[in-house]
C-alpha atoms as a printed R data frame, in Angstrom:
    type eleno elety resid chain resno       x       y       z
1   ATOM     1    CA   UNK     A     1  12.414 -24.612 -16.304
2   ATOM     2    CA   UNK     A     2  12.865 -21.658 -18.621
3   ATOM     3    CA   UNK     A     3  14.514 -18.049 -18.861
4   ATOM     4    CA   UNK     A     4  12.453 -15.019 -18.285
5   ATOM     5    CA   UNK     A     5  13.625 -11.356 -17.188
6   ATOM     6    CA   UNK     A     6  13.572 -10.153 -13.485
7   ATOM     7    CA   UNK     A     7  14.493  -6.685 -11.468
8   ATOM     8    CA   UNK     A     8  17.198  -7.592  -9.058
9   ATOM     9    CA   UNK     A     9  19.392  -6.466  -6.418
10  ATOM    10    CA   UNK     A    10  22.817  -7.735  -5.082
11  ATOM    11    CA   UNK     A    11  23.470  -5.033  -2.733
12  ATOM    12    CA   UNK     A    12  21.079  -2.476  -0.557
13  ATOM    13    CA   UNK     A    13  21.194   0.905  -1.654
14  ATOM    14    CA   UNK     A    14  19.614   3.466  -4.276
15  ATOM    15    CA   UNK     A    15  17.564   2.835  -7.024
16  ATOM    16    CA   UNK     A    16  21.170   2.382  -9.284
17  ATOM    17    CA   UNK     A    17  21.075  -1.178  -8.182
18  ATOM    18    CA   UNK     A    18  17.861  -2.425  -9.309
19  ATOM    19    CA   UNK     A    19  19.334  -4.666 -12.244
20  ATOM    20    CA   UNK     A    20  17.360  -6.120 -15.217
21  ATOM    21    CA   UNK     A    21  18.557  -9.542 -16.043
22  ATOM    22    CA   UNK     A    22  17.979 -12.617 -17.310
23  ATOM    23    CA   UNK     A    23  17.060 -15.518 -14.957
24  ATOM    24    CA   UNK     A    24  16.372 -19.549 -14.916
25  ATOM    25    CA   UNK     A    25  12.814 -20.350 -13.126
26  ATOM    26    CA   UNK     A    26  12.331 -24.166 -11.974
27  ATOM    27    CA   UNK     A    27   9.314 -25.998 -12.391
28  ATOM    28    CA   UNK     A    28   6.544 -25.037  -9.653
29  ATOM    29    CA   UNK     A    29   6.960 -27.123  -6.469
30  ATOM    30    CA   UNK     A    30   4.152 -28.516  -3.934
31  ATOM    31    CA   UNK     A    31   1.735 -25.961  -3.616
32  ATOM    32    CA   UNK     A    32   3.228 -23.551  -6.481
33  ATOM    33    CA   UNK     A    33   2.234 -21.930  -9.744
34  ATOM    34    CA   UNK     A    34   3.740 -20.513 -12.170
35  ATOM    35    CA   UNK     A    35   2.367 -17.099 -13.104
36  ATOM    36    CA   UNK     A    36   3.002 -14.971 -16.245
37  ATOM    37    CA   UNK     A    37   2.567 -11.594 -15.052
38  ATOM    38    CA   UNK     A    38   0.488  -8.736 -16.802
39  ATOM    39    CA   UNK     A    39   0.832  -5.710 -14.102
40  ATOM    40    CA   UNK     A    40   3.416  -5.436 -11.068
41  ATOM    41    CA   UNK     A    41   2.262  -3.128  -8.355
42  ATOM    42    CA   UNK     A    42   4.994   0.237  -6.640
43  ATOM    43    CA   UNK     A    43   4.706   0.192  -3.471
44  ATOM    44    CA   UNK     A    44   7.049   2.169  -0.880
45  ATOM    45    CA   UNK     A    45   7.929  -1.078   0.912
46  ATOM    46    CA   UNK     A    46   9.610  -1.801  -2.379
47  ATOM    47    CA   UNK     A    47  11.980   1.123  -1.256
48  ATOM    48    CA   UNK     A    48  12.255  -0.166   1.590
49  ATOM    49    CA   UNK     A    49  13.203  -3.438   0.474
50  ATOM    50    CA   UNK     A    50  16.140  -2.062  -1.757
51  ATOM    51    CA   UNK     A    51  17.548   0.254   0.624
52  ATOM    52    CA   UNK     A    52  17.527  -2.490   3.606
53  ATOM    53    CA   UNK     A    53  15.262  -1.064   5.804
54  ATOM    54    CA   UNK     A    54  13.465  -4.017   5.839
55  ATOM    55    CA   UNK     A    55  16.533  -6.494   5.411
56  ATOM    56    CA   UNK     A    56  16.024 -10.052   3.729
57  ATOM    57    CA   UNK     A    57  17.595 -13.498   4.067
58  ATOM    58    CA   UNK     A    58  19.900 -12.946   1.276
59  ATOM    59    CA   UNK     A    59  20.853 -11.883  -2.383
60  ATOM    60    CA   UNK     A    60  20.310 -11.643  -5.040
61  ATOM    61    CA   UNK     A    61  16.359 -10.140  -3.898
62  ATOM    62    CA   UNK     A    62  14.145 -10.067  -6.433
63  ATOM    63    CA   UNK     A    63  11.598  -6.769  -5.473
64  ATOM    64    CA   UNK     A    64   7.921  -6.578  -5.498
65  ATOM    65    CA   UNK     A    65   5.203  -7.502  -2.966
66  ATOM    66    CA   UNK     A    66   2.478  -7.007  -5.330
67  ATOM    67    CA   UNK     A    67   0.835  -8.162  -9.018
68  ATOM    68    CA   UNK     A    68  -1.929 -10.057 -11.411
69  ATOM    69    CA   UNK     A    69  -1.479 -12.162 -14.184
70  ATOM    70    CA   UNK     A    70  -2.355 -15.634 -15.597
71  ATOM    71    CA   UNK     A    71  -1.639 -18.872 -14.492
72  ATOM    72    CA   UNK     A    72   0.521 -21.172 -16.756
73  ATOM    73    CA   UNK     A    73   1.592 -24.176 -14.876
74  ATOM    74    CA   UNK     A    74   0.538 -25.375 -10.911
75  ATOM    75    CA   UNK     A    75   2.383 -27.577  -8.949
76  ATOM    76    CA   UNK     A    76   1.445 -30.194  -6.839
77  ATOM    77    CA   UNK     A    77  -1.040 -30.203  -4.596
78  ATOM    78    CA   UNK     A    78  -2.872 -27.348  -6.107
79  ATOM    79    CA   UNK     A    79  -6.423 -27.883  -6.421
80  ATOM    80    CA   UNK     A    80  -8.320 -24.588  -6.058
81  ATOM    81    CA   UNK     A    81  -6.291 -23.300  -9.219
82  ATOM    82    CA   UNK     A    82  -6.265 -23.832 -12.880
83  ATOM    83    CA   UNK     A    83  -3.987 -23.290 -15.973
84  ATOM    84    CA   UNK     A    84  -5.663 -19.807 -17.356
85  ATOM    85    CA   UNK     A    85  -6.739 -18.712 -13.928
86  ATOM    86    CA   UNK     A    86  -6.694 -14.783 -13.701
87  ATOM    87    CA   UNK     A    87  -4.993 -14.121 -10.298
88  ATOM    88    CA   UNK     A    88  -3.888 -11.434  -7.474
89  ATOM    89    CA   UNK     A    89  -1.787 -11.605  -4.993
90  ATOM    90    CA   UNK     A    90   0.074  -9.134  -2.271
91  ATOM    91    CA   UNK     A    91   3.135 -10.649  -0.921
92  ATOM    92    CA   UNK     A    92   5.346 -12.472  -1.003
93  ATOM    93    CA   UNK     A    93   8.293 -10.363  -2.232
94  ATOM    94    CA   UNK     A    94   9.422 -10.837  -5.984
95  ATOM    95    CA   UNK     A    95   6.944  -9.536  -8.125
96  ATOM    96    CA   UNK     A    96   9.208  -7.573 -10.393
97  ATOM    97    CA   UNK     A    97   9.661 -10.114 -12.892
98  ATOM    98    CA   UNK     A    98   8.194 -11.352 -16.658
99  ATOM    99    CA   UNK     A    99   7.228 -14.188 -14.545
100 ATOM   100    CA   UNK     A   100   7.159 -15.852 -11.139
101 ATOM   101    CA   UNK     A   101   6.828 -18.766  -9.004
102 ATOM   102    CA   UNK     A   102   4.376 -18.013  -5.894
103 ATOM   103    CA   UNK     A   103   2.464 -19.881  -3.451
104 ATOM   104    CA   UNK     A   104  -1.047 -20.506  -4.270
105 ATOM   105    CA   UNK     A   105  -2.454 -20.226  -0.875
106 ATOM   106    CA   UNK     A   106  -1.465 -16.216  -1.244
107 ATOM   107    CA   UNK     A   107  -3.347 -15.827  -4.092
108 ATOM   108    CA   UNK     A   108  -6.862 -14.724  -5.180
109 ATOM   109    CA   UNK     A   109  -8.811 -15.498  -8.066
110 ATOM   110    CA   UNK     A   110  -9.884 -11.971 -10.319
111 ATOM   111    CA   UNK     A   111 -13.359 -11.167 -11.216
112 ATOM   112    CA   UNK     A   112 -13.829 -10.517 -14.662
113 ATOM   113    CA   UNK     A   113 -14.828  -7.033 -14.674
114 ATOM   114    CA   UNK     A   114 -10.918  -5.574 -13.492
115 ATOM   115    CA   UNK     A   115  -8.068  -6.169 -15.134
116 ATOM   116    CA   UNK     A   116  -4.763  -7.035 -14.583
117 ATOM   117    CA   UNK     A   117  -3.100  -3.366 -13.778
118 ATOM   118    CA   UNK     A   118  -6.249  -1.951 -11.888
119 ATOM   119    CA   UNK     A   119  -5.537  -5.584  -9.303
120 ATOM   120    CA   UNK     A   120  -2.137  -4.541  -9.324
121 ATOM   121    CA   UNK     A   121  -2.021  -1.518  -8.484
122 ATOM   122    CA   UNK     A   122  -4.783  -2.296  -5.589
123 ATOM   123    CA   UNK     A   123  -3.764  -5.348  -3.880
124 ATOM   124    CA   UNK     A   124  -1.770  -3.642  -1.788
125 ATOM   125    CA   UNK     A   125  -3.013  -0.463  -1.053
126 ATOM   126    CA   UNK     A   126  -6.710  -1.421  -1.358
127 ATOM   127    CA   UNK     A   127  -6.404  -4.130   1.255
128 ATOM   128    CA   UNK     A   128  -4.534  -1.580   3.819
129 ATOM   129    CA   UNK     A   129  -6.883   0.709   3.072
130 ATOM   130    CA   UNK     A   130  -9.692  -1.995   4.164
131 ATOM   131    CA   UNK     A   131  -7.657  -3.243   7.082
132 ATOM   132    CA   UNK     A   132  -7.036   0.272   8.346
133 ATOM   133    CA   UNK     A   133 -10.683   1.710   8.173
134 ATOM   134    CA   UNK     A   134 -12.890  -1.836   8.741
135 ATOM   135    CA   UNK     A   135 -10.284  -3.007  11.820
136 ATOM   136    CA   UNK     A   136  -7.885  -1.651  12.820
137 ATOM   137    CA   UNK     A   137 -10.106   1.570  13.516
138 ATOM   138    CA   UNK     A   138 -14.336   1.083  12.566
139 ATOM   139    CA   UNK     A   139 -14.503   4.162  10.685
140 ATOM   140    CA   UNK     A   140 -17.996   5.114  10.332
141 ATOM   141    CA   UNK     A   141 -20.521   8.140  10.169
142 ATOM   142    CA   UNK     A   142 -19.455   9.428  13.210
143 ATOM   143    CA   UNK     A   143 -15.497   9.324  12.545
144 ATOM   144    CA   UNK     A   144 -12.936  12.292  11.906
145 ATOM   145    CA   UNK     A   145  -9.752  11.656  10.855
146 ATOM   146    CA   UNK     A   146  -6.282  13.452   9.471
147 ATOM   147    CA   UNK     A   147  -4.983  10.761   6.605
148 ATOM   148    CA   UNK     A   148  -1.052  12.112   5.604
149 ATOM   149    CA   UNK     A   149  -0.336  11.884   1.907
150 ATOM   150    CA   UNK     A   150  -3.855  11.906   0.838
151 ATOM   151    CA   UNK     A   151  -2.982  11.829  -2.757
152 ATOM   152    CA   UNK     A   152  -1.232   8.954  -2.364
153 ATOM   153    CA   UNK     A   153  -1.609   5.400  -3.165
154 ATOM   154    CA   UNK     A   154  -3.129   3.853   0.271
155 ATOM   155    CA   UNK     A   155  -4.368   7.577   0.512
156 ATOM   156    CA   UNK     A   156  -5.899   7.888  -2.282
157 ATOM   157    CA   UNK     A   157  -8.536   4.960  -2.082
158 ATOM   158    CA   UNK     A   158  -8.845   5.154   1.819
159 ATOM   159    CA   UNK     A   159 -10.185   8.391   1.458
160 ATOM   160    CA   UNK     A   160 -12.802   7.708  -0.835
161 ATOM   161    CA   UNK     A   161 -13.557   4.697   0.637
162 ATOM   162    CA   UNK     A   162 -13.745   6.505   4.428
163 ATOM   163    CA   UNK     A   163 -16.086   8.951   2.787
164 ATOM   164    CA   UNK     A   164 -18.259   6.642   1.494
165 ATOM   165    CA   UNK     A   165 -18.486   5.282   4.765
166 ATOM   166    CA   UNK     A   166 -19.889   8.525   5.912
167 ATOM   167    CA   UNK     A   167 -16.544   9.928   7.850
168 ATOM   168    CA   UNK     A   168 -15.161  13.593   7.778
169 ATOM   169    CA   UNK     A   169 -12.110  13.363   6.326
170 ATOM   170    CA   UNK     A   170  -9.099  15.369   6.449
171 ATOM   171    CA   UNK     A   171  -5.879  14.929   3.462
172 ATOM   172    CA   UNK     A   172  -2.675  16.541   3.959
173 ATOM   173    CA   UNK     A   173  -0.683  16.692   0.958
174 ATOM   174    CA   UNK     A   174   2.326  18.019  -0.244
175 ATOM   175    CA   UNK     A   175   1.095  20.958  -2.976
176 ATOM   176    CA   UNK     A   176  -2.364  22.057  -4.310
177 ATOM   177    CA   UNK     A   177  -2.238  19.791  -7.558
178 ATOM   178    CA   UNK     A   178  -2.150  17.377  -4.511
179 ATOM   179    CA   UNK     A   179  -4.712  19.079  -2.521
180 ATOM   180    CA   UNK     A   180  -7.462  19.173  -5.309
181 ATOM   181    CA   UNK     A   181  -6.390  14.992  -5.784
182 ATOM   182    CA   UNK     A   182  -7.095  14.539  -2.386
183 ATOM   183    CA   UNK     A   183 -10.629  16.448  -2.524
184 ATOM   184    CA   UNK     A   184 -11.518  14.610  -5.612
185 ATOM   185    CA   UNK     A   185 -10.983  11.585  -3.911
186 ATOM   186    CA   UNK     A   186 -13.219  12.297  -0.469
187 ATOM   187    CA   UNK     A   187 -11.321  14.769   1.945
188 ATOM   188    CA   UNK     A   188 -13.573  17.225   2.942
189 ATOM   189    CA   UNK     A   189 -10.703  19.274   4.007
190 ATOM   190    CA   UNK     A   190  -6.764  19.501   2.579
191 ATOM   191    CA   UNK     A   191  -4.148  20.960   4.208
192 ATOM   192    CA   UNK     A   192  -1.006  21.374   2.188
193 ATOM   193    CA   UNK     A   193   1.653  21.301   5.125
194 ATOM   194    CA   UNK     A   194   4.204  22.940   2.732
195 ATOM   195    CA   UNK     A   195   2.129  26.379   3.468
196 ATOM   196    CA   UNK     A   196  -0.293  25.550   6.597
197 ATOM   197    CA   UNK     A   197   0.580  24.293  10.102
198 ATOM   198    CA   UNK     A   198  -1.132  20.877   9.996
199 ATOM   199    CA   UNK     A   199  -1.861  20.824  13.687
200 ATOM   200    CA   UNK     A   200  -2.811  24.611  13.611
201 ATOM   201    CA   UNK     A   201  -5.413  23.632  10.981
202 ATOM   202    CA   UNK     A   202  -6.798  20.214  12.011
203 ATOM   203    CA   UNK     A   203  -7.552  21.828  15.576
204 ATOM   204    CA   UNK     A   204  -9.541  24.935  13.666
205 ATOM   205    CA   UNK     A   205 -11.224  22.402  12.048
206 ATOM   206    CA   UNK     A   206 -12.486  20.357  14.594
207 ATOM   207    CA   UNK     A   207 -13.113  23.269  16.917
208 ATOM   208    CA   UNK     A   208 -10.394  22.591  18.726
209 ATOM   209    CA   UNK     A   209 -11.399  18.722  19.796
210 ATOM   210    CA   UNK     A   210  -9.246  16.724  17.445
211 ATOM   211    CA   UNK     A   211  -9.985  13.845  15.438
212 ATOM   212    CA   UNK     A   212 -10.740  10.366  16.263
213 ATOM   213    CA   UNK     A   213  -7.751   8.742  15.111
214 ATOM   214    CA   UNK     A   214  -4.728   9.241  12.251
215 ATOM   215    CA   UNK     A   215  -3.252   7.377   9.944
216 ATOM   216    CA   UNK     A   216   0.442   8.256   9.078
217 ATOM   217    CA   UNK     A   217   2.028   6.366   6.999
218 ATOM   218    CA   UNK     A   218   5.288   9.454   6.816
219 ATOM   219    CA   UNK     A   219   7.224   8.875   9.798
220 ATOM   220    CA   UNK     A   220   9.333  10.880  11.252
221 ATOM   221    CA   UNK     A   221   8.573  13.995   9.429
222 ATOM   222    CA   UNK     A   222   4.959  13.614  11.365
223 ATOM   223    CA   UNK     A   223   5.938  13.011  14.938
224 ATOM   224    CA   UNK     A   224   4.986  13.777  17.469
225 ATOM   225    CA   UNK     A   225   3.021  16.604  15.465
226 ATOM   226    CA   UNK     A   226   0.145  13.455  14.359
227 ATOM   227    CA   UNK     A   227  -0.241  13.379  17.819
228 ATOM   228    CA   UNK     A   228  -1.037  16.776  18.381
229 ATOM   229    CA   UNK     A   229  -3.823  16.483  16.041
230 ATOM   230    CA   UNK     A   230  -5.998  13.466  18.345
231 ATOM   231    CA   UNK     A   231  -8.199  14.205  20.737
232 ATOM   232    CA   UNK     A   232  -8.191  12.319  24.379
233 ATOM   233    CA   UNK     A   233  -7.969   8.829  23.986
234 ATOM   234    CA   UNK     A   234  -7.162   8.636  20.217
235 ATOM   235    CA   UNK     A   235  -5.198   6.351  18.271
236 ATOM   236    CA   UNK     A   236  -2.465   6.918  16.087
237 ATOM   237    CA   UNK     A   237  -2.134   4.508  13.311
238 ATOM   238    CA   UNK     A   238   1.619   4.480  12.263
239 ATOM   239    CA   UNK     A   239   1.567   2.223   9.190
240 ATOM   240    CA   UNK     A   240   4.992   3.417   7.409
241 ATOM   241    CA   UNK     A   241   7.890   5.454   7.249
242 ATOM   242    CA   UNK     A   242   8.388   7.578   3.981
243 ATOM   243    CA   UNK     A   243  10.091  10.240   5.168
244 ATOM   244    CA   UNK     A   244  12.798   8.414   7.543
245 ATOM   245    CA   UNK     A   245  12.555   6.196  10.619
246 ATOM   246    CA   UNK     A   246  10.646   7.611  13.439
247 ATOM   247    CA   UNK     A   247  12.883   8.053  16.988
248 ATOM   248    CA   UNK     A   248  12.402   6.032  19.905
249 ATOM   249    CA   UNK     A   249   8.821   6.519  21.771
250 ATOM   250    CA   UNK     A   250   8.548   6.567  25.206
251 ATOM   251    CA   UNK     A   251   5.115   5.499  26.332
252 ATOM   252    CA   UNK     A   252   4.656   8.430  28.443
253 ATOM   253    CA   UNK     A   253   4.371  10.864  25.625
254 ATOM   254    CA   UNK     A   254   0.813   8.960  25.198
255 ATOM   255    CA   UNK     A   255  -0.284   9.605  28.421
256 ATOM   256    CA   UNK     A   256   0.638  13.466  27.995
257 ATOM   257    CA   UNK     A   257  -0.780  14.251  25.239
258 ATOM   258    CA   UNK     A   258  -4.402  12.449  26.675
259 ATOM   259    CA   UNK     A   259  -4.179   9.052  27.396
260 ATOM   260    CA   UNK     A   260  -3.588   8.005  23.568
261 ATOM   261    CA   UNK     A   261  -3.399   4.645  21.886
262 ATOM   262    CA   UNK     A   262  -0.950   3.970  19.058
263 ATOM   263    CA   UNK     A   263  -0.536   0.532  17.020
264 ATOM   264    CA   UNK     A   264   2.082  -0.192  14.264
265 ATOM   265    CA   UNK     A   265  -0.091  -2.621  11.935
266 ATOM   266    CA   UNK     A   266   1.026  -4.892   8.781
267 ATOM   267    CA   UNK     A   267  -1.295  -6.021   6.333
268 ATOM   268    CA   UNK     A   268   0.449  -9.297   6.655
269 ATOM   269    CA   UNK     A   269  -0.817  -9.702   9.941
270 ATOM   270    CA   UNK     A   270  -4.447  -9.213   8.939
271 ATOM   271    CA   UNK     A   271  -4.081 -11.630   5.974
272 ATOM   272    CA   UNK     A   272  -2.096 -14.432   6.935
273 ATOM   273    CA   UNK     A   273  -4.763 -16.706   7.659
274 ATOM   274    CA   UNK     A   274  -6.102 -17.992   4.066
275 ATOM   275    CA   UNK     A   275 -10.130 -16.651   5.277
276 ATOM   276    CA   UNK     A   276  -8.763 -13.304   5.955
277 ATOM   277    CA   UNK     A   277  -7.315 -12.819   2.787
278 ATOM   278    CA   UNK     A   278 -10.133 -14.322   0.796
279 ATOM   279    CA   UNK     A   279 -12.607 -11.921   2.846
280 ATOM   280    CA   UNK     A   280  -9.966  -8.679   2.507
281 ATOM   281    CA   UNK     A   281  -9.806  -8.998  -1.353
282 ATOM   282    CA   UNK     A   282 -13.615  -9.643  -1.466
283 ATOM   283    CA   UNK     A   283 -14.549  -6.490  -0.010
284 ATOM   284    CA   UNK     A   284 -12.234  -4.636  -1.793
285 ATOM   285    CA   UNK     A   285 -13.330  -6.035  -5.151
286 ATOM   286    CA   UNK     A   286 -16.992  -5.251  -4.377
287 ATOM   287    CA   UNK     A   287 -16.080  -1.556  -3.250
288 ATOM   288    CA   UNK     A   288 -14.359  -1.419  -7.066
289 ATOM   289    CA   UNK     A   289 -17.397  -3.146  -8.182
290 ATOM   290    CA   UNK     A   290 -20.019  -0.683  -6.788
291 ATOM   291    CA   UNK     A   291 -18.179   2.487  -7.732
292 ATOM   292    CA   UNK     A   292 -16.996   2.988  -4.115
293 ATOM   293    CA   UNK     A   293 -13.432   2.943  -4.603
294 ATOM   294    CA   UNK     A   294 -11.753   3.854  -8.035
295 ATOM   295    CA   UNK     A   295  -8.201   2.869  -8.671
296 ATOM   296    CA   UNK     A   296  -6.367   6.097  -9.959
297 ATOM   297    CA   UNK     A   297  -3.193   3.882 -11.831
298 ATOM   298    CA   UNK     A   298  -1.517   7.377 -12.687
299 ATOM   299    CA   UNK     A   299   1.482   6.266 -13.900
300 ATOM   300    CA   UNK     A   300   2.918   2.855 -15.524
301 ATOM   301    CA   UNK     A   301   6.219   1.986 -16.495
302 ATOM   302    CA   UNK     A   302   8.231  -0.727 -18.430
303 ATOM   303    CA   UNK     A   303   9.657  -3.065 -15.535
304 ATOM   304    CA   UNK     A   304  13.173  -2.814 -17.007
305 ATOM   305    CA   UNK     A   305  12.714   1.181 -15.877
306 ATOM   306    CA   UNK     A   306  11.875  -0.073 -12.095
307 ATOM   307    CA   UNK     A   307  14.960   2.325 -10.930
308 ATOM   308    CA   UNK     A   308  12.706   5.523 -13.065
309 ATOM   309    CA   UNK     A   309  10.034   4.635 -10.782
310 ATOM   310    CA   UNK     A   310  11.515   4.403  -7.824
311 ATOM   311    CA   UNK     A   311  13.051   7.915  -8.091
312 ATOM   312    CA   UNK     A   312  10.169   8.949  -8.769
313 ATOM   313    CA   UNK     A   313   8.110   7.538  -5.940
314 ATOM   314    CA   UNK     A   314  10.788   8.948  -3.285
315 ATOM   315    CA   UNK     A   315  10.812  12.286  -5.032
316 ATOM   316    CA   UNK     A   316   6.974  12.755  -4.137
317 ATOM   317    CA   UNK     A   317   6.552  12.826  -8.274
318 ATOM   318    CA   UNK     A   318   3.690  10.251  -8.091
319 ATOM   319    CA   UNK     A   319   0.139  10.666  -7.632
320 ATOM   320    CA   UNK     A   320  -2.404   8.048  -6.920
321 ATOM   321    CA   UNK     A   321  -1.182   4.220  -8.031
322 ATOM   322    CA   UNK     A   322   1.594   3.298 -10.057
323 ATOM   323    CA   UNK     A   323   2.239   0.201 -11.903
324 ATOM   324    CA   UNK     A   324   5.132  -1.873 -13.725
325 ATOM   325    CA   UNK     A   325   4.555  -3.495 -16.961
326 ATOM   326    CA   UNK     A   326   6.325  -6.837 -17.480
């Protein structure tokens, strides 16, 4: 038992209900730890989390599907940790607290060499990133794609991380402080789609053939425009929904526009089994390692300020990763 400080919510809405109070944490149960956090990751899911997009069992919800900190008490049953283990984790939701209980079959030990807000600001991100260039689609040498919000946080190390890989990369962003982001960070090409047509531009790029596939995590304000953009037999990676739920799809639309493929992955898919999620976080902490990927945490904030940071995150006011300090 003890008291500790947490972000909650007791109703869905804007960021005015993301409450800091004081809360009572039991003792870890079977195959628990206790973990005193020392970064929380921002992610938009948190959004849509608060605003009920993605509805949960019940209230009060504590936020937060992302963070790293130190063990300080396991449960039983636990055997793989230890008291003063250095730990990551992405999911389960309620990260935005001082402190946590959390299964220990979600989490993954932390080399030494990166610290607790560079983990928590790329748990997340970094293994979507991984899942959406190493499986969902095998980006390689050959590969074109169009990657929305570029400058962003998945954006931002999937691009570097798809050039590395050897692919032609194209960013759209939002401005040109955005655009040179997303060029420092691997697009070979941005297109700021407040000024340029993105479909007009990705098809003058590519000579009018398309790309190989695109990943749009924006949502409605992409479709069916993302689509326009693919060349025959494509696929269309829709992994969010920042700017508003997309309509209804009817398959056909696929077929007209050249016999596309679309999927609608979650991370939480591709890690649920305990190998996956060992083998995800390992590659992504050797890409950190080598220099491959670098984790831009462009903004932190005090947790208490979580409702700052979310206004800021919808507001396009964020570059790169963002963190929450307990």
């Amino acid at each position: 038992m003890g008291e500790f400080h947490a972000i909650r919510i007791h109703d869905y809405g804007g960021p005015e209900v993301l409450r800091w109070e004081r809360v009572e944490l039991d003792a870890p149960g079977e195959g628990e730890v206790r973990l005193r956090q020392g970064a929380v990751g921002l992610n938009f899911i948190d959004v849509y989390v608060r605003t009920g997009l993605y509805p949960q069992d019940g209230f009060p919800i504590t936020p937060g599907m992302e963070g790293a900190g130190e063990i300080t008490e396991i449960g039983p049953g636990v055997t793989d940790f230890s008291v003063g283990d250095r730990v990551a984790y992405a999911g389960p939701i309620g990260a935005y607290g001082e402190e946590r209980l959390i299964a220990a079959d979600r989490l993954v030990k932390l080399p030494d060499a990166i610290g607790y807000e560079t983990a928590a600001a790329a748990m997340l991100q970094g293994m979507t990133a991984q899942f959406l260039l190493r499986r969902t689609y095998p980006v390689g040498s050959g590969t074109t794609l169009l990657f929305h919000a570029a400058a962003g946080g998945v954006g931002s190390i999937a691009c570097q991380w798809a050039a590395h890989l050897g692919a032609t990369v194209i960013g759209t962003v939002g401005s040109e402080e955005k655009a040179r982001v997303a060029k420092a960070n691997g697009c070979a090409f941005a297109i700021n789609y407040a000024r340029e047509d993105f479909v007009a531009r990705v098809r003058e790029i590519t000579e009018g053939t398309g790309v190989d596939v695109v990943y749009d995590s924006i949502g409605q304000a992409t479709f069916p425009a993302s689509l326009d953009c693919l060349k025959p037999m494509g696929l269309w990676v829709s992994f969010g929904q920042a700017s508003g739920a997309l309509p209804q799809m009817h398959m056909s639309i696929l077929a007209q526009k050249g016999s596309l493929f679309a999927t609608r992955p979650m991370l939480f898919d591709y890690i649920a089994e305990r190998s996956d999620l060992e083998a995800t976080a390992a590659e992504l902490f050797e890409a950190i390692a080598a220099g491959h990927v670098k984790i831009a945490v462009n903004q932190a904030y005090p947790l208490r300020e979580a409702a700052r940071a979310h206004r800021d995150l919808e507001a396009r006011k964020t570059t790169g990763s963002t963190v929450l300090l307990p």
